[in-house]
TIMARZA-852407 format. One record per residue: residue in one letter; z, x, y negated of N, C-alpha, C in turn. Coordinates in Angstrom, 3 decimals, decimal comma, always signed. Example, Ala and Ser with C-alpha at 12.3 -4.5 7.8 and 13.67 -1.06 7.14 Angstrom:
<pts>
PT  res       nzz       nxx       nyy      cazz      caxx      cayy       czz       cxx       cyy
PT    A    +7,800   +13,190    +5,690    +7,800   +12,300    +4,500    +7,800   +13,200    +3,300
PT    S    +7,080   +12,850    +2,250    +7,140   +13,670    +1,060    +7,870   +12,900    -0,030
</pts>
This chain:
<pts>
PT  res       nzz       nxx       nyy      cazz      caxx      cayy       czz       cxx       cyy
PT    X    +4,695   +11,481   +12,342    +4,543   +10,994   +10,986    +5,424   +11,822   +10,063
PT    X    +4,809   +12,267    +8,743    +5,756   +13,256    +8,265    +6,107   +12,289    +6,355
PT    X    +7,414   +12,292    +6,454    +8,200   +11,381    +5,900    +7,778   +11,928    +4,100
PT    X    +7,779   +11,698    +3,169    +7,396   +12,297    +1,911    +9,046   +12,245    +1,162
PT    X    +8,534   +13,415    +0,078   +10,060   +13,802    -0,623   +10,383   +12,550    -1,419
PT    X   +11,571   +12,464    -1,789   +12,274   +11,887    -2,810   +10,797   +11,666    -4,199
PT    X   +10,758   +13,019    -4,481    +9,790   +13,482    -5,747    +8,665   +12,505    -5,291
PT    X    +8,041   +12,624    -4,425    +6,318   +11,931    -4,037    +6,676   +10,421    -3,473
PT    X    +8,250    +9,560    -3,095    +8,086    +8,619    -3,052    +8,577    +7,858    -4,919
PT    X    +9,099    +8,676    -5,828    +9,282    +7,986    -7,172    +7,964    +8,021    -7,774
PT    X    +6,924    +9,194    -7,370    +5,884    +9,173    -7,901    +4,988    +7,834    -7,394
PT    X    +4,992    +7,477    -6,116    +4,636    +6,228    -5,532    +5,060    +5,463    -6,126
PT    X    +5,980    +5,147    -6,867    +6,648    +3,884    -7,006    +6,345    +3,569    -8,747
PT    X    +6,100    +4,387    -9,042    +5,846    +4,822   -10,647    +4,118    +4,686   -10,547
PT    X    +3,765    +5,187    -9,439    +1,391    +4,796    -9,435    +1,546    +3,399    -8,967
PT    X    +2,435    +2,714    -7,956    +2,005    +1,172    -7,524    +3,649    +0,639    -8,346
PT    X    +3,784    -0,176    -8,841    +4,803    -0,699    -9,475    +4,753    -2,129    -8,989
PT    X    +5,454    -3,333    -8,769    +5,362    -4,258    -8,042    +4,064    -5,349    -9,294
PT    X    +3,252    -5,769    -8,214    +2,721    -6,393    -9,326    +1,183    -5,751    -9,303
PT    X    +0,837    -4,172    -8,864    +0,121    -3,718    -9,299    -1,393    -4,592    -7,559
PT    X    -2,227    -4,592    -8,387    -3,414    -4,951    -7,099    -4,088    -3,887    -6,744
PT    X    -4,461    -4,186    -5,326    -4,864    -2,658    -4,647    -5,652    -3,390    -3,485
PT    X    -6,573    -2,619    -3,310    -7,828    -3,022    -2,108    -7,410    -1,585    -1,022
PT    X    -7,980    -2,023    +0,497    -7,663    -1,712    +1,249    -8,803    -0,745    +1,919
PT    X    -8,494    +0,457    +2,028   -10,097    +1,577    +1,972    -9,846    +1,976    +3,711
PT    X    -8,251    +2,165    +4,125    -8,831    +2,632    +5,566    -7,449    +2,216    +6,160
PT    X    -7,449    +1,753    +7,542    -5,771    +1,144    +7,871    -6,315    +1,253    +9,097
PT    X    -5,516    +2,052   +10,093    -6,185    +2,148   +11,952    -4,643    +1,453   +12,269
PT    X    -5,182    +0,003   +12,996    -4,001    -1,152   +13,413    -4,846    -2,104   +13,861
PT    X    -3,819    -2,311   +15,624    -5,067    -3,655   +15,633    -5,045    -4,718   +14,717
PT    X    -3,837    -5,255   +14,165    -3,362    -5,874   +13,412    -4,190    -6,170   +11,603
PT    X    -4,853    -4,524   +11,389    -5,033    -4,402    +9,722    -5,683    -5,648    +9,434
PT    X    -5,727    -5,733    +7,967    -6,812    -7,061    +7,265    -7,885    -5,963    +7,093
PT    X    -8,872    -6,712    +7,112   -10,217    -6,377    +7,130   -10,513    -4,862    +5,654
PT    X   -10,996    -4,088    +6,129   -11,189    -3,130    +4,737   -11,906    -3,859    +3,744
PT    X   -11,188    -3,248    +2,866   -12,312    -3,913    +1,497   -10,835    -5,287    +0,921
PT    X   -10,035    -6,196    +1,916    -8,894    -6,594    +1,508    -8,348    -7,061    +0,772
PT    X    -8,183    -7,362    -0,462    -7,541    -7,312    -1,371    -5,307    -7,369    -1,704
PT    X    -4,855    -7,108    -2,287    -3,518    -7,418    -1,894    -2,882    -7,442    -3,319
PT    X    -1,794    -7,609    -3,512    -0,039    -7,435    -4,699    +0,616    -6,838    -4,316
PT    X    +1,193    -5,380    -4,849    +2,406    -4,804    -4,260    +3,469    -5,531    -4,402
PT    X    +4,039    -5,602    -3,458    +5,412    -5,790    -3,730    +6,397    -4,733    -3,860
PT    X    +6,315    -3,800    -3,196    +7,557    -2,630    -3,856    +6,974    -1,209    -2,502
PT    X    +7,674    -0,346    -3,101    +7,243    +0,811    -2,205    +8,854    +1,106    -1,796
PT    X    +8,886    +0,765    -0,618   +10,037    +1,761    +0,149   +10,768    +2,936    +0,233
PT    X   +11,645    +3,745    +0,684   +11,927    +4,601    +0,703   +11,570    +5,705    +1,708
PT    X   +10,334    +5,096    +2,506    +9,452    +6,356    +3,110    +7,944    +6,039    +2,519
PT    X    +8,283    +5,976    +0,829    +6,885    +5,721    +0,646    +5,920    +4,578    +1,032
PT    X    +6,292    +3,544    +2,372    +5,545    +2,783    +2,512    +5,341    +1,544    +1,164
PT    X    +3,655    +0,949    +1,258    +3,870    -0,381    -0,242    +3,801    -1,508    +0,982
PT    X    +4,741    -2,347    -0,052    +5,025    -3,133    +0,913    +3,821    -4,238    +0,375
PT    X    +2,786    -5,084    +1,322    +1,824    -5,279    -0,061    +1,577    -7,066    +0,702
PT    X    +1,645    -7,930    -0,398    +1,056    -9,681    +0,215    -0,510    -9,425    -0,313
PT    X    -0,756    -9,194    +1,316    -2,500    -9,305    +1,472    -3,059   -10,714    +0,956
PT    X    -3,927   -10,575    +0,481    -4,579   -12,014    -0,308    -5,048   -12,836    +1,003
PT    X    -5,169   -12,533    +2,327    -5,561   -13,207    +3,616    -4,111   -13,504    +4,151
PT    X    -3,066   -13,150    +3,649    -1,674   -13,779    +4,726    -0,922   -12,619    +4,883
PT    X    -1,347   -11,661    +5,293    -1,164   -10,570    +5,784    +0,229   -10,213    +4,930
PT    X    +1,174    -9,423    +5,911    +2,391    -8,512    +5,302    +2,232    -7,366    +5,840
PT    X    +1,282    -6,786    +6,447    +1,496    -5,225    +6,973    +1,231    -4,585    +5,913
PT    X    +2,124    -2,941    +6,109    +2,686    -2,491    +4,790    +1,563    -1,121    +5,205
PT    X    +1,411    -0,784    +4,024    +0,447    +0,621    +3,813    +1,449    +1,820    +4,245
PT    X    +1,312    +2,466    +5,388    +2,241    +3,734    +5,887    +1,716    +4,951    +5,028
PT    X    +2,872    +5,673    +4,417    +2,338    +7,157    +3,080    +1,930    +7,602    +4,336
PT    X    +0,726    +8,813    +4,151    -0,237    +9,385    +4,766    -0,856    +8,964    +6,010
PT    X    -1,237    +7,941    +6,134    -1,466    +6,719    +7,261    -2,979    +6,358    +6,879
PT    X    -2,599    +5,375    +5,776    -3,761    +4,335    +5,334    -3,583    +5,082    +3,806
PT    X    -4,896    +4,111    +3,818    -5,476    +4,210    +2,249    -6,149    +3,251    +1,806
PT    X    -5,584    +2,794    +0,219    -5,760    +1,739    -0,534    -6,112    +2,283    -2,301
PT    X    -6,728    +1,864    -2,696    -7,225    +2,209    -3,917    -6,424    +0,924    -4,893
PT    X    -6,393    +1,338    -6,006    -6,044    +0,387    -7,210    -6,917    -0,164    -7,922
PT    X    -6,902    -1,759    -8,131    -8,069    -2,367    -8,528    -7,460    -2,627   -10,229
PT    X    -8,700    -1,811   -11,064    -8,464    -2,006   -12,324    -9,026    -3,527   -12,576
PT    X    -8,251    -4,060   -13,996    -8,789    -4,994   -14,549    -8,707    -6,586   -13,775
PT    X    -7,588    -6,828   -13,136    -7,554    -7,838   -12,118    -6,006    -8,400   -12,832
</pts>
């Protein structure tokens, strides 16, 4: 797993800000919530991960260059 700079985790933290909603496009875990998902960031970490309360229960966190989640406008 290759860890992201300082620069690309403020930029993370500055595109998902806590608060922001985001749907869930690809997550390989036996664990993931279902794609499609919905969630709330709660904050992005310092390896980039968002830490996100899945609208199903869920706390597994989006790993930077792992998974992929899109931002849901207008919510």
């Amino acid at each position: 797993m290759k860890f992201p700079s300082l620069r690309q985790v403020e930029e993370m933290r500055m595109r998902y800000p806590k608060g922001t909603r985001i749907e869930l496009e690809k997550m390989d875990d036996v664990q993931a919530p279902p794609i499609g998902t919905k969630g709330t960031v709660l904050c992005v970490d310092d390896t980039g991960s968002i830490m996100v309360a899945w609208d199903n229960g869920s706390h597994l966190n989006v790993i930077y260059g792992e998974d992929q989640v899109r931002k849901i406008s207008g919510e």
